[in-house]
C-alpha positions in Angstrom: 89.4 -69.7 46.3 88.7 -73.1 44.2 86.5 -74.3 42.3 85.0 -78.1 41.2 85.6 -79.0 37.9 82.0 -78.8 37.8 81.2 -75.0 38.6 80.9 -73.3 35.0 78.5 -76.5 33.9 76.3 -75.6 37.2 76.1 -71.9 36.6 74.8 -72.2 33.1 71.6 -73.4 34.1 71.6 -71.4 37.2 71.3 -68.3 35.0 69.2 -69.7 32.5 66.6 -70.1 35.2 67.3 -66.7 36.9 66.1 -65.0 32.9 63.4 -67.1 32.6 62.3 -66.5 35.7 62.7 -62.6 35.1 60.7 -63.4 31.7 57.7 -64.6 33.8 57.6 -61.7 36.0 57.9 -58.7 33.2 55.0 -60.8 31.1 52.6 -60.5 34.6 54.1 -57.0 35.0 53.4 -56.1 30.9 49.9 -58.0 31.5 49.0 -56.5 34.7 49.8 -53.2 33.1 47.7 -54.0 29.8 44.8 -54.9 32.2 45.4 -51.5 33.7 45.1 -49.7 30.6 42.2 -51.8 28.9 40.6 -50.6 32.0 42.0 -46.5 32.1 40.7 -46.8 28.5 37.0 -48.2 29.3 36.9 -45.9 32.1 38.1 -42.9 30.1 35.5 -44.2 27.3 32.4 -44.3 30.0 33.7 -40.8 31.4 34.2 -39.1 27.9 30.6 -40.2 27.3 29.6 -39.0 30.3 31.8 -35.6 30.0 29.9 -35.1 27.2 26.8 -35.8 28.0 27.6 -33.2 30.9 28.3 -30.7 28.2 25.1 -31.2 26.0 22.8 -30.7 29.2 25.3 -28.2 30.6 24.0 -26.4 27.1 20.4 -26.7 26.8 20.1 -25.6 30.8 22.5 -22.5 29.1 19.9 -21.9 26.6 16.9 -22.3 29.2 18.4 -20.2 31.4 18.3 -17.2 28.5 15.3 -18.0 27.4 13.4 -17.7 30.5 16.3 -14.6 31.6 14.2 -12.9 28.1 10.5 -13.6 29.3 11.7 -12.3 32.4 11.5 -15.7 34.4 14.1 -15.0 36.5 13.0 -17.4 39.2 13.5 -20.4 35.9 16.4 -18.4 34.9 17.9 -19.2 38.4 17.4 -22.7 38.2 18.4 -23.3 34.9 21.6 -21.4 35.5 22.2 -23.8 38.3 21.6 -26.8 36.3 23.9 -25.4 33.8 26.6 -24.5 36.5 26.4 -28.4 37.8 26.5 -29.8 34.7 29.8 -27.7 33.7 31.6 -28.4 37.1 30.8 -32.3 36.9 32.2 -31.9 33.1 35.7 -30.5 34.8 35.9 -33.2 37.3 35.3 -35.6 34.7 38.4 -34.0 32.9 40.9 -35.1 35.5 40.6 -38.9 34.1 41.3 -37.5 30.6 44.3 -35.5 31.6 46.9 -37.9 32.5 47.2 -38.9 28.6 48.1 -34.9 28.0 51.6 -36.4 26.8 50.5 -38.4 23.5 50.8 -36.6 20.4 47.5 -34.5 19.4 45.4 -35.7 22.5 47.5 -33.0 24.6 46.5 -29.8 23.0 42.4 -31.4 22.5 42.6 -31.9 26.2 43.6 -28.4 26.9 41.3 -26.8 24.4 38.4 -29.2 25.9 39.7 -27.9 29.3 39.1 -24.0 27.9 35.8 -24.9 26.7 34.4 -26.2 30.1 36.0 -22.8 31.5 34.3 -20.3 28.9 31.1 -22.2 29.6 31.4 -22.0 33.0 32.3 -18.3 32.4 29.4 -17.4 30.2 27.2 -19.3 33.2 28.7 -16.5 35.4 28.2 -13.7 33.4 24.5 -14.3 33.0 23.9 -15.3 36.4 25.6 -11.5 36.8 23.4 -9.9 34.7 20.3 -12.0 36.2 20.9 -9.7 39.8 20.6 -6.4 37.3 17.3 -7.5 35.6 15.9 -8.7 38.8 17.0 -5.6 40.3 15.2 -3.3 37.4 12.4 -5.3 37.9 12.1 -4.3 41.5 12.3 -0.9 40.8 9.4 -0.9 38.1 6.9 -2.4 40.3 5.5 -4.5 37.7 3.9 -8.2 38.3 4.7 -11.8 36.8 1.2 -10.9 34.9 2.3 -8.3 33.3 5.1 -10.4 31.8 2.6 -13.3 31.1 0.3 -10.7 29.2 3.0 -9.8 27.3 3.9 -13.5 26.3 0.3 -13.9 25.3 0.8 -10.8 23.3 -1.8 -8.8 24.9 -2.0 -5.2 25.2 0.5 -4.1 28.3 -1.8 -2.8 31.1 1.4 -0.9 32.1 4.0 0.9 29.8 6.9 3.0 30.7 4.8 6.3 29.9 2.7 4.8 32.9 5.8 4.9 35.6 5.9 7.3 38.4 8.5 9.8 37.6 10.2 8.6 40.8 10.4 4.7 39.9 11.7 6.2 36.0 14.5 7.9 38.2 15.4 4.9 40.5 14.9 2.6 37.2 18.0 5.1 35.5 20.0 5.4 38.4 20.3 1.2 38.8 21.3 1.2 34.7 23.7 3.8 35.4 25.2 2.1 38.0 25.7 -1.2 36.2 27.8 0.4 33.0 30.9 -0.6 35.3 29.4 -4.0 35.8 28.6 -4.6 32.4 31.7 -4.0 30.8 33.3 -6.0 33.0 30.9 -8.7 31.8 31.9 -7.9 28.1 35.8 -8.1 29.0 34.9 -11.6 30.8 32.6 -12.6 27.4 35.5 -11.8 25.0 38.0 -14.1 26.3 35.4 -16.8 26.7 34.4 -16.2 23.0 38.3 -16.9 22.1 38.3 -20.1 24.0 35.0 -21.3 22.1 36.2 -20.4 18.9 39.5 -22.0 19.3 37.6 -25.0 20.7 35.1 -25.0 17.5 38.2 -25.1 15.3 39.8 -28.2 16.6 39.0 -31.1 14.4 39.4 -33.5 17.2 37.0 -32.8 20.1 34.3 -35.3 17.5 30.4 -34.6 19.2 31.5 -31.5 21.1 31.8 -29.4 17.9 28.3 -28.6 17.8 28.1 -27.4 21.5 31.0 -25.4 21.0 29.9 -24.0 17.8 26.0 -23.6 18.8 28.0 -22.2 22.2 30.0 -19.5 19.8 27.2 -18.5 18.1 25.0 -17.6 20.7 27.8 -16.0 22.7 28.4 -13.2 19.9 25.1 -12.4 19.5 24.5 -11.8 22.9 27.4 -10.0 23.8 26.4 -8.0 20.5 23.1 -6.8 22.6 25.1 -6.9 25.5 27.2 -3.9 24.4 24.6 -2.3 23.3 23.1 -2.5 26.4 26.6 -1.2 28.2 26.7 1.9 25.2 23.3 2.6 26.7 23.8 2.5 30.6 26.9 4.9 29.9 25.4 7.2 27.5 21.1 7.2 28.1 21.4 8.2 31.9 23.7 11.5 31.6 21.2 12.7 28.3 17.9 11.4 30.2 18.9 13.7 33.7 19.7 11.6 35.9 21.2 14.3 38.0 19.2 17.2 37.2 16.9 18.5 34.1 18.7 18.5 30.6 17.9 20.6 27.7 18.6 18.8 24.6 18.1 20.9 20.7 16.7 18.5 18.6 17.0 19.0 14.7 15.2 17.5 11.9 17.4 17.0 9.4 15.5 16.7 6.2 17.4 14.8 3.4 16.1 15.1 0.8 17.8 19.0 1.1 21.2 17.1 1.7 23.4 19.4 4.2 26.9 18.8 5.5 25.7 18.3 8.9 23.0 15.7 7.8 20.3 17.9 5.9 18.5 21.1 6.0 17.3 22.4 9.6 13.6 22.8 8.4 12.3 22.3 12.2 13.9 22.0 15.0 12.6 20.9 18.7 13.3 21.6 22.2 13.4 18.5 24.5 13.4 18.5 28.3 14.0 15.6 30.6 14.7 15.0 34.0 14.9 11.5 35.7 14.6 9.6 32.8 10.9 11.1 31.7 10.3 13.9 28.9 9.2 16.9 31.1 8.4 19.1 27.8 8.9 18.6 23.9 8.2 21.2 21.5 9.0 22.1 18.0 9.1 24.3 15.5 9.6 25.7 11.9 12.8 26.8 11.8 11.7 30.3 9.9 9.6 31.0 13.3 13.2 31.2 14.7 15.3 32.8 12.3 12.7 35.3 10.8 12.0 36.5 14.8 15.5 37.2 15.3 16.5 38.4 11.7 17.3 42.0 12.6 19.8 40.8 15.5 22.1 38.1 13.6 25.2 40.0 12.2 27.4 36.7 11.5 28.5 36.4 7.8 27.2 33.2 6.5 29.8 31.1 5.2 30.7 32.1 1.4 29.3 29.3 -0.7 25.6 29.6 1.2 26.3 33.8 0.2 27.0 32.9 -3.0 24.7 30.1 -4.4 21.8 30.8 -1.5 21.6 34.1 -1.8 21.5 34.4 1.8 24.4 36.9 3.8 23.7 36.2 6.8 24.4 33.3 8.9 21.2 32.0 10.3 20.5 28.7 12.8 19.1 27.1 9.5 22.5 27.3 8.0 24.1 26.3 11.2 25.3 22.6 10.2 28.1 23.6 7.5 30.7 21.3 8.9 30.4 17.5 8.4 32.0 17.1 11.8 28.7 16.8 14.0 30.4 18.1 17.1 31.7 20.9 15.0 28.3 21.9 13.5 26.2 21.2 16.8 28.9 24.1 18.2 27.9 26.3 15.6 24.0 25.5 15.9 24.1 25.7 19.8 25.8 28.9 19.7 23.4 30.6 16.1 20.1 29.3 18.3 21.0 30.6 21.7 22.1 34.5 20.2 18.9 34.5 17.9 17.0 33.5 21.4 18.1 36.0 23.7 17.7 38.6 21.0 13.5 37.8 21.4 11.3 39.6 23.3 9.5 38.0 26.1 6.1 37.4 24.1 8.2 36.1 20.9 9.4 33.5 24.2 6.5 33.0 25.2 5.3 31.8 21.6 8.5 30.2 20.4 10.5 26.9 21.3 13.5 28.3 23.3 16.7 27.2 26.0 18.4 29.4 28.0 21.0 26.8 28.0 21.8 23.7 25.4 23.6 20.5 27.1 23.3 18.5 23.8 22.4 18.3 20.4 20.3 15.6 18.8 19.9 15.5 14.8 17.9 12.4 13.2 16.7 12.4 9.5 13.3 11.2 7.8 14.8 7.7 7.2 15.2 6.9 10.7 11.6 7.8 11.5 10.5 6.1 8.6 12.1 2.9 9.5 10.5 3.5 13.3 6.6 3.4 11.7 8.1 0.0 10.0 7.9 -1.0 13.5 5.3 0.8 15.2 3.0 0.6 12.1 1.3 3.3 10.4 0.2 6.8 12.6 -2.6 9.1 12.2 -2.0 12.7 12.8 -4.0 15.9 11.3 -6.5 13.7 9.6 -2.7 11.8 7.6 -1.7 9.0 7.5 2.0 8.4 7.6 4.1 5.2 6.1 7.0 3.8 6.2 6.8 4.1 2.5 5.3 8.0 2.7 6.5 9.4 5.6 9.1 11.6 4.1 7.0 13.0 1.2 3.6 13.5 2.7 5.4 15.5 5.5 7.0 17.4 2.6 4.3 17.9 1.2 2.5 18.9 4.1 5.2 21.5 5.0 5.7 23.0 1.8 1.8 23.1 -0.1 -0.7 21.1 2.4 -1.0 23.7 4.5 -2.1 26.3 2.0 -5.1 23.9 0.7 -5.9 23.5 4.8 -5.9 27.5 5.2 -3.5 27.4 7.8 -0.9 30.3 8.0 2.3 29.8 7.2 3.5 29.8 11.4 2.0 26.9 11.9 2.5 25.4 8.5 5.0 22.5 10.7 2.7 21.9 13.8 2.1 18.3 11.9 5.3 17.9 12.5 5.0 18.6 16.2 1.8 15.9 16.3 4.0 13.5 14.4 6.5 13.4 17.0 4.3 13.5 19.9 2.4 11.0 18.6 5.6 8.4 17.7 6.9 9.2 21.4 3.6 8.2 22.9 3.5 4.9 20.7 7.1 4.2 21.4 6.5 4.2 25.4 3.3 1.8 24.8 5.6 -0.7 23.2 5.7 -4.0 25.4 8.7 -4.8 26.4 8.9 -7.4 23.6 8.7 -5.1 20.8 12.0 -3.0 22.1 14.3 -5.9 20.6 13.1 -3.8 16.7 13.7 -0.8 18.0 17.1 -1.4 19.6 18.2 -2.9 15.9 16.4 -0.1 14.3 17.7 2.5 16.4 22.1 0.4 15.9 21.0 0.5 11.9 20.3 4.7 12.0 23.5 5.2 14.2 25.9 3.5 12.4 24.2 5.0 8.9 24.3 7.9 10.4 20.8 9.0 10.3 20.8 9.5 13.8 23.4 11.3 15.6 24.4 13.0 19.2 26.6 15.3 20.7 27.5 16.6 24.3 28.2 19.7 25.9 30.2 17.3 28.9 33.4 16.5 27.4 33.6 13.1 29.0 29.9 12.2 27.6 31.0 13.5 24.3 34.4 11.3 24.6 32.0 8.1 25.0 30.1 9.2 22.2 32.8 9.2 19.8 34.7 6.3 21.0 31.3 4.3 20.4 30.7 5.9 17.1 27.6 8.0 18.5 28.8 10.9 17.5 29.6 11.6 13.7 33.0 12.4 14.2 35.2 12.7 11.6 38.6 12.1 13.4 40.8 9.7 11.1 43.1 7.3 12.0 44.5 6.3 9.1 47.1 7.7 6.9 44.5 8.2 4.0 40.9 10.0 3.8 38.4 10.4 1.7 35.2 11.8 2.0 32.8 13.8 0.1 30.5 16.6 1.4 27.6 17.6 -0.8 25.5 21.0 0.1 22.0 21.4 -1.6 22.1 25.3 -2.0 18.8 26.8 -3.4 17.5 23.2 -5.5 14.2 22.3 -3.6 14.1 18.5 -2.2 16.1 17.4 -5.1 18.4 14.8 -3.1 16.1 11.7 -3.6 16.4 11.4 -7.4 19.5 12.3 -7.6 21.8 8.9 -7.9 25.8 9.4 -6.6 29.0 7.4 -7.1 32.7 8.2 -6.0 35.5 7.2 -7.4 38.9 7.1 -5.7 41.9 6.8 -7.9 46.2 6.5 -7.4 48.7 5.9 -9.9 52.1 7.8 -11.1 52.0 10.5 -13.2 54.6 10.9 -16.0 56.9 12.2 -13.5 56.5 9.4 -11.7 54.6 11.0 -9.0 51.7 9.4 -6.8 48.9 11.7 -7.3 45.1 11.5 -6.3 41.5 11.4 -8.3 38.5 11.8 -7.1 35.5 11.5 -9.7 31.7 12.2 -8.5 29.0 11.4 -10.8 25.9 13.0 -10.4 22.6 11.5 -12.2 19.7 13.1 -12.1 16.8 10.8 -12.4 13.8 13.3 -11.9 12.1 16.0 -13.5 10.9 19.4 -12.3 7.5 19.9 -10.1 6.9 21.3 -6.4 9.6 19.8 -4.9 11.9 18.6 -7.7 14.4 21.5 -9.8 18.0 21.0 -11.2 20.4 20.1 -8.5 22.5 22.8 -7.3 25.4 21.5 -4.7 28.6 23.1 -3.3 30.6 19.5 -3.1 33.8 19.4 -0.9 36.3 16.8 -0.8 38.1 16.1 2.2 41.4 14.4 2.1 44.3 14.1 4.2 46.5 17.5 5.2 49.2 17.9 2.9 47.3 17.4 -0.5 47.9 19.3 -3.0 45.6 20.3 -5.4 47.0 20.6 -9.2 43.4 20.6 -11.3 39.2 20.3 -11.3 37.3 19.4 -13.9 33.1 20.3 -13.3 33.1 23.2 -11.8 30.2 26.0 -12.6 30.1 29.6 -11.9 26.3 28.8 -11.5 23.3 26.4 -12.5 22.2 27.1 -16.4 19.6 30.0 -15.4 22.2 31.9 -14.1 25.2 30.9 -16.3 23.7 30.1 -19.6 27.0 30.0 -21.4 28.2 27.3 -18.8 31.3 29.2 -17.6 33.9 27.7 -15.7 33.8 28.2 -11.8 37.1 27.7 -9.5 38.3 25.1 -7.1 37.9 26.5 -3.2 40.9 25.8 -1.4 41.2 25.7 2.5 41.7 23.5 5.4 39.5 22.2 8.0 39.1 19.7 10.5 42.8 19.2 10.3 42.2 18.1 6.7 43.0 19.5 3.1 39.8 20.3 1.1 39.2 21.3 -2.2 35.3 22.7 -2.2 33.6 23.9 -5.9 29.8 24.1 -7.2 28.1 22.3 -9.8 24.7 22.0 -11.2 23.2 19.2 -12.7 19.8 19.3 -15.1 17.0 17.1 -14.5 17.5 14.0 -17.0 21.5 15.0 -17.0 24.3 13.4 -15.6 27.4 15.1 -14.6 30.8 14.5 -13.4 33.0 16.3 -10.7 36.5 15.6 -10.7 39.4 16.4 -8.2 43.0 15.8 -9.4 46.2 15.8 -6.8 48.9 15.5 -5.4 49.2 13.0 -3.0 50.0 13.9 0.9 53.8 13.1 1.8 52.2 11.1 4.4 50.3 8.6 2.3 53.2 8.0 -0.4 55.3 7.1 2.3 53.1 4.9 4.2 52.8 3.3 0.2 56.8 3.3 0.1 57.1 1.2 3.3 54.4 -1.4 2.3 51.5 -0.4 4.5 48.6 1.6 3.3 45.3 2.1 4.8 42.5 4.3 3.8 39.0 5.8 5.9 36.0 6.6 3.3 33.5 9.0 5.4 29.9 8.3 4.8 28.1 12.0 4.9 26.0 12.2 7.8 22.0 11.8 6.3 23.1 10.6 2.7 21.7 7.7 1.3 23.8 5.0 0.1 26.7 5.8 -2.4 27.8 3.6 -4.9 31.9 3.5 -4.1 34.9 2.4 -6.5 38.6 2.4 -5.4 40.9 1.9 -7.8 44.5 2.2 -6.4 47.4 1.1 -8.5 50.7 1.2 -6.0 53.2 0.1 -8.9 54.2 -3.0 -6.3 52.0 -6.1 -5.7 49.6 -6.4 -3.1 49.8 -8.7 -1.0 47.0 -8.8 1.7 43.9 -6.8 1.9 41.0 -6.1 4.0 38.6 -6.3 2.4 39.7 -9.0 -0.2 39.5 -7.8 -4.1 37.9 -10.5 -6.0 39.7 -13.5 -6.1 39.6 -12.5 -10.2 41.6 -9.4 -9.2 44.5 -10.9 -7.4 48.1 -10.8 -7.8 48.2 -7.5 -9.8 49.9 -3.8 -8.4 46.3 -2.8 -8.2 43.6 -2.8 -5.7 40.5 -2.6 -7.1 37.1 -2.7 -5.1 33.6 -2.2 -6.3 31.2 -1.7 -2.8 28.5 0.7 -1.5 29.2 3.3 0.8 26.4 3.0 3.3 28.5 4.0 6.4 32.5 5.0 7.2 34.6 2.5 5.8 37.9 1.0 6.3 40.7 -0.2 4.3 43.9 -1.7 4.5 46.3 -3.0 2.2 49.5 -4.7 2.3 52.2 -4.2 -0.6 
C-alpha cells in the first residue's frame, strides 16, 4: 500500500486533535463527577444532620417512654415508644446514604459502629415495649384505677395497698410474674448485647454530637437492666417461696448480731411464716427458749464440741443449730433440731407454741437489715417503744433481756415485742405506695449481698437459683484460694458491737523456700462491762483451701481469764469441712484489750501451683451477719505481678508483692497475674 509524501505531516495533527479532544471529555467527565460528589457530600451533610437529629428525638421519646412506663402511663408509654421506634427506623434509612463511603479509611468502622447504635436503640425500644405488655398485664390483674396512680404521683395516701388485694387477684398477680421470668431473661440476654454496642459506640472518638446519646443511652441502659434483673431474680425466686402452687411453711430466724454466730448470729427468736398465693396466711414468733426448754428432755444430739466446751451447754439444741457458715448447711441442721424438738411436744405445748409439721425453707435476716427497713418506713411504735433506725437493735435488746422484768411480764412472753415489731413492719411494708418500693428493693439488694439477709430451699432447683444469684450464703469456691474467717460468740453477752476486727492474709517463702500461709486476726475491744457488754469469748475458725497444712497458732486460750487466770495455752482444732481445711481455736479478749489470733501454714499444693504457672486468684468469705471487716492482703509471690484485679495502688506497682488495703463488707474476689 503507498503513501503521499505528505502522510506522516497529516497524522501529526490528526492525533494531536484526537488527545485534546479526549482531554475535553475526561475534564467534563472529572467535572461532572466533582459536581456529583459536591452534591453526595451536601446531601450526606443535610442527612447526617438529619440522622442525628433522628437520634436525639429517637432519645428523649426513649426517656419519655420510661418515664411515663414508671408512673404507670402505659397509654403515654405506648406512644412515646412509637415515637422512639420511628425516629430510630428513619435514623437507619438515613444510614444507607452514609454507607457507600464504608471504604475510606476511619469513616468505615464509624459507619458500622453508628449502624450498631441505631440497632441497640432500636433493641432497647423493643425490650421495653416487651416489658410494657407485662406491666399492663399486672395492672389488669390488680384491678387498680389511673387515680390510684395519680394519687400516688401527688403523693397521697394510697386508698389501695397490696394488704388490700383479694387473695385471688394476689394469686393471679404471682402467677403472671412467674410466668414472665422466661420472658424477662430473654429481655436481659437482648439488653446485654445492646449495652456492648452502646459502649463500643460511646468509645469511638468519631461519631462527634452522637456521643452524648450514646453515652446518656449507656448509662441509662445499665441501670435499668440493673433493676431489670432484679426484677427477673424476683419472678424466679418470690413465686415458689410466696405458694404459688400450694401453702409454704417457711422457719424464719432472727439472727441477732451483736451474739455473732457462724450461721449469721444467735437464734434468740425464731418465727413461723405461712403463705399461700402470694398473701401471709399466718406469722408467728417466738423466744427460742419457749422451744428448746419444752422439748429439753427429748433432744439427745451431742452439741458440737466447742459450744460443749466454752457454752457449757451438751446438748445440741435449735438455738445452737447454725454452726456451719454454709447457710444451706446450717438451715439443714436447724430444719431438722426444730422439727424433732416439735414432734416431741404435747398437743397443748402445740397449741401454745410456734410450730411446722413440715419446713420448705429457711429464712435468716439480722437486726441491720430491719434497721435499715425503719430508715425507710420511718420510726414504729409498738408496746408503748419507739424503734429507730439508730435504736432498733438495742432497745429490742434491751427489751428482751431487762425490759420485760421492769414491765412484770414473765419471762415466756419476754419476746412478744418482738412478734408486734414484725407484725407491725409487715403491715407498713404492704401500705407502701408503689413509689416507695424502689428503697426497699435497694435496701432489700444491700442486705442480700451483705449478707444480712439470707434464704434457702428445701426444692433443689429453687435452692440452685438461689445460689447461682448469690441468695443463698453459700460458700462454694471457685477459685484456687480461700479465705474466710468464722467467729462464734460462746457465753460473752451482746459483745459483737464493740468489738473492732481485721484480717490479715499473708504468703511468702519460708527459709526452705516454701510457700506458706498467715492469717492474723486482731481483736479490739472497745467497750466495757454492763448488762449486755463482758469480755469477748469466740471459737474463731479459718477456712482455707483442702490440702493446707497447718504447722503453728499463736492466741489460743484454754479459756477467758476467769477461768484460766494463768493464761494457759489452748490447741489448734483440726478438721475438714465444707470440702475445706480448717484450723478452729478459742480466744478471749478483755474489755479495753486488744488481741491477736494467728494461723501459720502450709500452703495447699493447689494454690503453689496455680502461683508456679502465673495465675493466682483468691475468694475472701464475708461471715454471714458480721459487720464490716477491715481486710489486708499481703502476698509476696517472689515473681512480679503483672495484672491485677483489683489494682494495688499505682504506688505499689512493679514489685513481687501484691499488697491491698480494703474492707471486707461482702465475698470478695481476687485475681492476679504473675
Amino acid at each position: 500500500m503507498s503513501h503521499s509524501e505528505n502522510y506522516l505531516h497529516t497524522m501529526e495533527p490528526n492525533k494531536e486533535k484526537a488527545r485534546k479532544n479526549l482531554w475535553r471529555k475526561l475534564r467534563k467527565v472529572f467535572a461532572f463527577v466533582f459536581v456529583l460528589a459536591v452534591m453526595y457530600v451536601v446531601i450526606v451533610s443535610l442527612v447526617l444532620g438529619q440522622l442525628v437529629a433522628d437520634v436525639f428525638d429517637g432519645r428523649d421519646s426513649l426517656f419519655g417512654a420510661r418515664k411515663a412506663a414508671l408512673a404507670f402511663e402505659f397509654d403515654s408509654a405506648k406512644e412515646q415508644l412509637e415515637s422512639a421506634h420511628e425516629s430510630f427506623a428513619s435514623a437507619d434509612k438515613r444510614m444507607n446514604w452514609l454507607r457507600p463511603t464504608g471504604f475510606l479509611p476511619f469513616v468505615g468502622s464509624t459507619i458500622r459502629t453508628s449502624g450498631g447504635l441505631l440497632s441497640s436503640a432500636s433493641e432497647v425500644t423493643d425490650s421495653l415495649g416487651e416489658l410494657l405488655v407485662i406491666g399492663e398485664d399486672l395492672l389488669q390483674l390488680s384491678g387498680l384505677s389511673e387515680s390510684y396512680f395519680e394519687d400516688v404521683k401527688e403523693g397521697l395516701e394510697p386508698s389501695v395497698t397490696y394488704e388490700d388485694l383479694p387473695a385471688d387477684t394476689k394469686l393471679a398477680i404471682l402467677e403472671r410474674i412467674s410466668a414472665s421470668a422466661d420472658e424477662l431473661e430473654l429481655l436481659i440476654a437482648r439488653l446485654n448485647i445492646a449495652e456492648d454496642e452502646l459502649k463500643l459506640a460511646a468509645s469511638d472518638q468519631f461519631l462527634g454530637p452522637l456521643v452524648s446519646v450514646t453515652e446518656s443511652l449507656y448509662t441509662d441502659l445499665v441501670q435499668s437492666k440493673e433493676y431489670l434483673t432484679s426484677i427477673a431474680v424476683a419472678a424466679r425466686v418470690l413465686p415458689e417461696m410466696g405458694g404459688v402452687r400450694g401453702e409454704k411453711t417457711q422457719l424464719f430466724l432472727f439472727l441477732n448480731n451483736n451474739e455473732l454466730r457462724p450461721g449469721g448470729g444467735f437464734i434468740g427468736s425464731y418465727g413461723v411464716l405461712r403463705l399461700e398465693g402470694g398473701d401471709i396466711s399466718e406469722f408467728e414468733t417466738a423466744d427460742v427458749y419457749t422451744l428448746d426448754d419444752a422439748a429439753e428432755a427429748s433432744v439427745t444430739i451431742e452439741a458440737p464440741a466447742a459450744i460443749q466446751a466454752y457454752n457449757a451447754t451438751t446438748k445440741w439444741f435449735f438455738r445452737d443449730s447454725n454452726w456451719s457458715p454454709d447457710f444451706a448447711t446450717s438451715s439443714v441442721v436447724a430444719t431438722s433440731r426444730f422439727l424433732e424438738e416439735v414432734n416431741s411436744l404435747s398437743q397443748e405445748q402445740r397449741e401454745e407454741i410456734p410450730t411446722a409439721l413440715r419446713v420448705d425453707g429457711v429464712i435468716g435476716m439480722t437486726p441491720t437489715f430491719v434497721a435499715d427497713l425503719l430508715s425507710i418506713l420511718g420510726n414504729i411504735t409498738v408496746s408503748g417503744q419507739t424503734f429507730t433506725s439508730d435504736n432498733v437493735a438495742d432497745l429490742l435488746e434491751y427489751q428482751v433481756e431487762r425490759g420485760y422484768l421492769a414491765s412484770g411480764l414473765p419471762p415466756e412472753q419476754r419476746k412478744e415485742i418482738l412478734a408486734d415489731l414484725v407484725n407491725k413492719v409487715k403491715s407498713e411494708l404492704f401500705a407502701l405506695p408503689l413509689s416507695g418500693w424502689g428503697e426497699v428493693i435497694d435496701s432489700v439488694e444491700k442486705a442480700l449481698i451483705h449478707k444480712h439477709l439470707v434464704f434457702y430451699s428445701s426444692d433443689q432447683v429453687l435452692e440452685d437459683t438461689l445460689t447461682k444469684i448469690g441468695w443463698g450464703g453459700r460458700v462454694l469456691p471457685e477459685t484456687v484460694d480461700v479465705q474466710m474467717v468464722v467467729d462464734a460468740n460462746l457465753a460473752s453477752l451482746k459483745s459483737d458491737p464493740v468489738v473492732d476486727r481485721s484480717i490479715k492474709y499473708e504468703i511468702g517463702r519460708n527459709q526452705s523456700g516454701d510457700f506458706v500461709g498467715r492469717t492474723t486476726i486482731t481483736y479490739d475491744h472497745t467497750g466495757a462491762f454492763d448488762w449486755k457488754t463482758s469480755r469477748y469469748r469466740t471459737y474463731a475458725r479459718l477456712y482455707t483451701p483442702a490440702g493446707t497444712k497447718l504447722i503453728r497458732g499463736e492466741g489460743m486460750l484454754l479459756n477467758d481469764l476467769v477461768q484460766n487466770p494463768s493464761g494457759a495455752v489452748g490447741v489448734v482444732d483440726v478438721s475438714e469441712e465444707l470440702g475445706l481445711s480448717v484450723f478452729g481455736a478459742f480466744t478471749s479478749v478483755e474489755p479495753g484489750h486488744t488481741k491477736e489470733l494467728v494461723f501459720e501454714y502450709e500452703l495447699a499444693k493447689t494454690v503453689v501451683k496455680a502461683i508456679k504457672k502465673g495465675g493466682y486468684d483468691l475468694t475472701v468469705y464475708k461471715q454471714i451477719g458480721a459487720l464490716d471487716r477491715t481486710l489486708t492482703l499481703d502476698l509476696d509471690f517472689d515473681k512480679n505481678v503483672t495484672h491485677a484485679t483489683p489494682a494495688e495502688s499505682s504506688g505499689e506497682w512493679g514489685d513481687d508483692t501484691y499488697l491491698v488495703n480494703t474492707i471486707l463488707d461482702q465475698d470478695l474476689l481476687f485475681g492476679v497475674e504473675l
